[in-house]
C-alpha positions as CSV (number, residue, x, y, z in Angstrom):
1,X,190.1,-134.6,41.1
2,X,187.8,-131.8,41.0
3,X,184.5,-132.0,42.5
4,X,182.7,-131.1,39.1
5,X,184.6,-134.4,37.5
6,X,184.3,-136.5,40.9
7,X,180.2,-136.3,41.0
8,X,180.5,-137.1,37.3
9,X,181.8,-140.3,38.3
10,X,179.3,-141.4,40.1
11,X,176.3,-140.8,37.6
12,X,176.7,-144.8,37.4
13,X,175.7,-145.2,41.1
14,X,172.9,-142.2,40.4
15,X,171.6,-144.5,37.8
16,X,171.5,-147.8,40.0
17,X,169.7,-145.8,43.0
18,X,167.3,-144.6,40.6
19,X,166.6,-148.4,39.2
20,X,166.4,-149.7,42.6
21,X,164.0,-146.9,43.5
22,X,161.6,-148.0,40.4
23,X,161.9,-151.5,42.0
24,X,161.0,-150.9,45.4
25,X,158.1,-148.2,44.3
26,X,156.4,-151.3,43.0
27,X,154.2,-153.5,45.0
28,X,155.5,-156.6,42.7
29,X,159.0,-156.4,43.6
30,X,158.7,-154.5,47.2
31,X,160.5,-157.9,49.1
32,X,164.1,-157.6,47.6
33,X,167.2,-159.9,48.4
34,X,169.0,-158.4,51.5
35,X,172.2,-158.2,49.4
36,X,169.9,-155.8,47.1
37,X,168.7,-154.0,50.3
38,X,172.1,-153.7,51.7
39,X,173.3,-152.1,48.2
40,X,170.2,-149.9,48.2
41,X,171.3,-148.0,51.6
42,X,174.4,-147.7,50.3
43,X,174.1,-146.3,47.2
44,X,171.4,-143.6,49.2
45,X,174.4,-142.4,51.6
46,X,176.6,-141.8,48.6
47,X,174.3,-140.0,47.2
48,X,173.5,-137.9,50.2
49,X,177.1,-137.2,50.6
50,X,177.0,-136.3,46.6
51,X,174.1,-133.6,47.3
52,X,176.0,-132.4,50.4
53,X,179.1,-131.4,48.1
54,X,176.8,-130.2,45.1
55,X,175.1,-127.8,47.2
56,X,178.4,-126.4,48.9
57,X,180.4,-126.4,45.9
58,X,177.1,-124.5,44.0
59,X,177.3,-126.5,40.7
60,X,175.1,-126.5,38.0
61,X,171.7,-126.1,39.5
62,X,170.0,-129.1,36.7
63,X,172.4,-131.4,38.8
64,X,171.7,-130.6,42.2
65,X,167.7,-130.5,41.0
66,X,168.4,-134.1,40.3
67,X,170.0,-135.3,43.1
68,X,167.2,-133.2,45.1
69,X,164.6,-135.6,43.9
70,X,166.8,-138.8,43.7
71,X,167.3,-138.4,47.2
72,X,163.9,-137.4,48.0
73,X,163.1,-141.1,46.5
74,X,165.4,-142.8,48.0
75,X,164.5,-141.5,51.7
76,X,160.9,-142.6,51.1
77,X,161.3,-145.6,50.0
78,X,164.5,-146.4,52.6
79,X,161.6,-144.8,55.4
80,X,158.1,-146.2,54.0
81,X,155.9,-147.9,56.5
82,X,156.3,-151.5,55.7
83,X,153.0,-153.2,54.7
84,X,150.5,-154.8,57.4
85,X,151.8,-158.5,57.1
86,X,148.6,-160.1,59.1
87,X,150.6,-163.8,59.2
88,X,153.1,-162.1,61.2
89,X,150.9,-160.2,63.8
90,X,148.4,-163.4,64.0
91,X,151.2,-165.3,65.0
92,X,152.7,-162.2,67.5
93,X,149.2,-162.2,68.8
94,X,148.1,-165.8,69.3
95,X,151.1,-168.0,69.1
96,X,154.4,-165.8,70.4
97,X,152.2,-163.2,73.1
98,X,150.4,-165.7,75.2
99,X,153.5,-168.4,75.2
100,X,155.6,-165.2,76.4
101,X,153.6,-164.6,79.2
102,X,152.2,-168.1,80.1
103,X,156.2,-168.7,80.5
104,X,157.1,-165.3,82.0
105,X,158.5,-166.4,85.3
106,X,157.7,-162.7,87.2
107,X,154.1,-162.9,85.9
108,X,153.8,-166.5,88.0
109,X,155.2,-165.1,91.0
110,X,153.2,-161.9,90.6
111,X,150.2,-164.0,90.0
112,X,150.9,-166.5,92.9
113,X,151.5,-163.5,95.4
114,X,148.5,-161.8,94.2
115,X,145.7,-164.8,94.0
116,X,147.3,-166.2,97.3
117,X,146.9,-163.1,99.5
118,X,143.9,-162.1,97.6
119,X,142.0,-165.4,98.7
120,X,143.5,-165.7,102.5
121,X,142.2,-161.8,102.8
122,X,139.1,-162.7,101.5
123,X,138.6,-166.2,104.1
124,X,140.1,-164.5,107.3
125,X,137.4,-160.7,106.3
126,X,134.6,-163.5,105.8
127,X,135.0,-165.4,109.2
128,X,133.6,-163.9,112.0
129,X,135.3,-166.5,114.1
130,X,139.1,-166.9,112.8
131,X,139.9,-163.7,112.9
132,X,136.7,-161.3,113.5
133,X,138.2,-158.0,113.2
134,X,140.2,-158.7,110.1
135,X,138.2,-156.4,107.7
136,X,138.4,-153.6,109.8
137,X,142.1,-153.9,110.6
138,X,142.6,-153.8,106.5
139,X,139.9,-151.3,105.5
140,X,139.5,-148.9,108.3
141,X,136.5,-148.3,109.8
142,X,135.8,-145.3,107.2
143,X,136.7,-147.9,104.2
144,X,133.4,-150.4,105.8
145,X,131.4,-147.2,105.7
146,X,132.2,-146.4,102.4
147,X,132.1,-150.0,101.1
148,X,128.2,-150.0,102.7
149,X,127.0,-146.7,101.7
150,X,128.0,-147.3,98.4
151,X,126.3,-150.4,97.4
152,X,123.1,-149.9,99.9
153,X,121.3,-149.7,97.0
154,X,120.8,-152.2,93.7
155,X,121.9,-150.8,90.6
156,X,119.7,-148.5,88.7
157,X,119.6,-147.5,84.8
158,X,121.6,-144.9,84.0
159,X,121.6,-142.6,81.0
160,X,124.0,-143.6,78.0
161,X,125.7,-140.0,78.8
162,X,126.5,-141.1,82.6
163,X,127.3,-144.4,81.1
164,X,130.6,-143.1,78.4
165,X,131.2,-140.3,81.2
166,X,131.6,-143.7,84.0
167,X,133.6,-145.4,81.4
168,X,136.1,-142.6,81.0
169,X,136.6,-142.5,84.5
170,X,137.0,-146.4,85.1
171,X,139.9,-146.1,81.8
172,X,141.6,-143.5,83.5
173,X,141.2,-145.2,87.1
174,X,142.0,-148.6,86.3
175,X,145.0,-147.4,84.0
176,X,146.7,-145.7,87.3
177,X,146.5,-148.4,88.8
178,X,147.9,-150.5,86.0
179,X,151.1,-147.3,85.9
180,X,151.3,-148.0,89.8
181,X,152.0,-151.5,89.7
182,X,154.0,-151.2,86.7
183,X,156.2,-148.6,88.4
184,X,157.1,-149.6,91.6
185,X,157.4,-153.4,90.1
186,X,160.8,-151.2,88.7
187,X,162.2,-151.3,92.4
188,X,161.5,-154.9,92.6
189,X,160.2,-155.4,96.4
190,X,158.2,-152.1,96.3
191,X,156.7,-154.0,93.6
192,X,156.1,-157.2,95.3
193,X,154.5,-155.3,98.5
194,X,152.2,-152.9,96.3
195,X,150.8,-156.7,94.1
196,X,150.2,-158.1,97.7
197,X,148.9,-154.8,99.3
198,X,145.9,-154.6,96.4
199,X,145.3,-158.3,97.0
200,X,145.0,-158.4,100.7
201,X,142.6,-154.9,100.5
202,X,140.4,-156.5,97.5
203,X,140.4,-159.8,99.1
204,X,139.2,-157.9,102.6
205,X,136.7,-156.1,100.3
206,X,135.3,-159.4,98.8
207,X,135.5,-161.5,102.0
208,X,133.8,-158.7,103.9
209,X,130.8,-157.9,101.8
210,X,130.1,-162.2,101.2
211,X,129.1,-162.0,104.9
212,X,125.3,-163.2,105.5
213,X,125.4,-160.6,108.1
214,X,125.7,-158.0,105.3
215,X,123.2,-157.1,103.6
216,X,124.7,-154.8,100.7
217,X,126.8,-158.0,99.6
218,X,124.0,-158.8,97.2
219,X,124.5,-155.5,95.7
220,X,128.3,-155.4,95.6
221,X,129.1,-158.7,93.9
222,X,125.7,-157.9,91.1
223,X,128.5,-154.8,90.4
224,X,131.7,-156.2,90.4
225,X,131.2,-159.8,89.0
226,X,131.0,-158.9,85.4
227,X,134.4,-156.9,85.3
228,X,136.1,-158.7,87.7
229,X,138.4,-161.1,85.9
230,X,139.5,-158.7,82.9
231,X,140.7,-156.3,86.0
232,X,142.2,-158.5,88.6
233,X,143.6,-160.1,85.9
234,X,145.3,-156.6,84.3
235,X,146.5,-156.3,88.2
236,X,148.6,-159.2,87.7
237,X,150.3,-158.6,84.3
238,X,151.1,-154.8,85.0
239,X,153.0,-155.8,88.0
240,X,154.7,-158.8,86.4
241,X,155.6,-156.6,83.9
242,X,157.3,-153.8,86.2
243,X,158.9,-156.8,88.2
244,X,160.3,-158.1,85.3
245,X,162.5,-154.4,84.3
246,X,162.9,-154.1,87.8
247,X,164.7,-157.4,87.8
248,X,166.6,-156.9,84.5
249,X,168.7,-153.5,85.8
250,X,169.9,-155.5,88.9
251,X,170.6,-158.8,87.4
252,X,171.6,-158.3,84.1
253,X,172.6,-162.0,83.0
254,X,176.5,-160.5,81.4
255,X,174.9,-157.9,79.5
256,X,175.7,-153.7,80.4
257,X,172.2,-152.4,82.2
258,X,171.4,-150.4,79.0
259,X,171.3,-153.7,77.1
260,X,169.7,-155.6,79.7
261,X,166.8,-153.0,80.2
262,X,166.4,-152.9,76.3
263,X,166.1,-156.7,75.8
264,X,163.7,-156.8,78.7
265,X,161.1,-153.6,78.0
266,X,160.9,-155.7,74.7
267,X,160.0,-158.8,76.4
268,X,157.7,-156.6,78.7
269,X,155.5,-155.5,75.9
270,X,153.0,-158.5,75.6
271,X,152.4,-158.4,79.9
272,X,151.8,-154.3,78.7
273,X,149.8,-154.5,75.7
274,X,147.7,-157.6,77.2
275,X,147.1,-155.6,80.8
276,X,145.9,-152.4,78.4
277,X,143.4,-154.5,76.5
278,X,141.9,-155.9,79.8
279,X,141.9,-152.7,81.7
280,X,140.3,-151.1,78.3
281,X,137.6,-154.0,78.4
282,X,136.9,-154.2,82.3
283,X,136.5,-150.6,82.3
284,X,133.4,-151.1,79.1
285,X,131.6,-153.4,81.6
286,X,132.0,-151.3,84.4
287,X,131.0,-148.5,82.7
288,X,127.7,-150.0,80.7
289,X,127.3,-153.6,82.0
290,X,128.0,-153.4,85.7
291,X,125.7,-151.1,87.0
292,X,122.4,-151.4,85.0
293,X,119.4,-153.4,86.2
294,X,120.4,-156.5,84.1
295,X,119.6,-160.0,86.0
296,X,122.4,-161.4,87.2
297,X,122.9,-164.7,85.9
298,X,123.3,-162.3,82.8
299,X,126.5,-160.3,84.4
300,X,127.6,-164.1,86.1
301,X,128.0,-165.2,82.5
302,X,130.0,-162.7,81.4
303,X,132.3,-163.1,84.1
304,X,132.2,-166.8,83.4
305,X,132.9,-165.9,79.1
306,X,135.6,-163.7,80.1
307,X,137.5,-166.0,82.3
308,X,137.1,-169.2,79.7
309,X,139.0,-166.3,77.3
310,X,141.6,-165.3,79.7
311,X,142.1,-169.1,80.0
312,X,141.7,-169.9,76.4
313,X,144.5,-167.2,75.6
314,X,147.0,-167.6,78.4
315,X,146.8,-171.2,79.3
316,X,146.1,-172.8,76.2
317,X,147.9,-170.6,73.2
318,X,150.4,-169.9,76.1
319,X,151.1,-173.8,77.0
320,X,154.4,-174.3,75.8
321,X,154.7,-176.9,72.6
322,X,157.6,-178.7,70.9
């Protein structure tokens, strides 16, 4: 059959494309059958494979026009952005996410390594009798200088400028160490050591400066209390998150590593997009709430609001339900 006569033949399936096209090009008929979908995306790779021979066989140009545009319709409706179903993120957001993660068993042993080095650190730096030197074994003597010198003074009111300027800096700080925890979580005891080396060396930081002896305490925990859960709590998931990939290449459950790593980056993505949000929103307080004069039973109670949400979204949404 010549080319000329075999295109002919399929001006039937150029017509059904087209009416198809009309369908899906209206908001009142945009959620077809699948059967009607599946027929769709077959009739379009005819029809690409009709242009293909139209243009290398040069027939009339009328035809080729044609297909040119039927195609053209066909791609952008087979390649439209589908409409912002809000049911369906609501439920991703509130219902699937914090279940996901609440359930997540590297997140609970990221978060049990984490909170139970983070508060022995913090007991043994605030003794002075248990272990006395334990601060400056874990901080250096040059990290207690720095620690004092920087909060010798009470915070002061800065400009809004300095204010955005300290924000930026706190979103790109607190995201490297989000990508840090994240990465070596990939190599799976790396991981584990980096979560426990950032809680032992906060936890020295926190038990060190609640020392009556020290007097820049007062001034250290008016800066850090307001961010503090939002951040130690984006510690927790970006590492539970890298634990869990690293986990998935070396025990891969049957699957090939490809497939293992796929099905687990996908499961990854709530501990990701969750860590993002609270290193986004601890890096706002620390930027504009932490250091201005504000009392601190004002900054207290923002620490307090933002760990009833973190336990609002990951213990209560996340508590698993028939």
């Amino acid at each position: 059959m010549k080319v000329a006569e075999l295109l002919e033949s399929r001006r039937q399936n150029w017509s059904e494309l087209e009416q198809l096209c009309y369908q899906l090009e209206s908001r009142r008929h945009a959620k077809l059958p699948s059967a009607t979908i599946s027929r769709f995306t077959s009739l379009y790779r005819s029809a690409c494979a009709d242009l293909a021979l139209a243009d290398a066989y040069q027939l009339p140009a009328n035809t080729v026009e044609y297909l040119h545009r039927l195609v053209g319709r066909a791609h952008n409706q087979f390649y439209r952005t589908s409409f912002f179903d809000v049911a369906a993120w609501g439920r991703l957001l509130f219902v699937d996410a914090p279940r996901r993660i609440f359930g997540d068993p590297c997140v609970q042993v990221a978060g049990l390594a984490f909170w139970i080095f983070f508060l022995l650190s913090a007991v043994l730096a605030q003794s002075s009798t248990q272990w006395p030197n334990f601060a400056q074994e874990v901080l250096g003597e040059s990290g207690i200088e720095t620690l004092e010198e920087n909060f010798a003074h009470p915070p002061v009111d800065r400009s809004l400028e300095d204010n955005q300027a300290m924000a930026g800096f706190y979103i790109q700080h607190n995201t490297g160490i989000g990508l840090q925890c994240f990465a070596h979580g990939l190599l799976v005891i790396p991981g584990l050591l980096v979560n426990i080396y950032n809680a032992v060396v906060l936890g020295a930081s926190f038990g060190y400066m609640w020392r009556p002896e020290v007097s820049q305490g007062a001034n250290f925990f008016e800066f850090v209390t307001a961010h503090g859960p939002f951040e130690l709590t984006a510690i927790v998931l970006s590492s539970g998150a890298g634990l869990r990939l690293g986990i998935s290449w070396m025990w891969t459950n049957g699957l090939t590593r490809s497939d293992s790593l796929q099905q687990n980056a996908r499961q990854s993505m709530p501990l990701m997009g969750a860590a993002i949000v609270m290193f986004f929103m601890a890096a706002l307080i620390e930027g504009f709430v932490s250091p201005s004069p504000l009392p601190y039973f004002v900054k207290a109670s923002i620490a307090a609001i933002s760990s009833g949400i973190l336990m609002f979204y990951f213990v209560v949404l996340g508590f698993p339900r028939r």
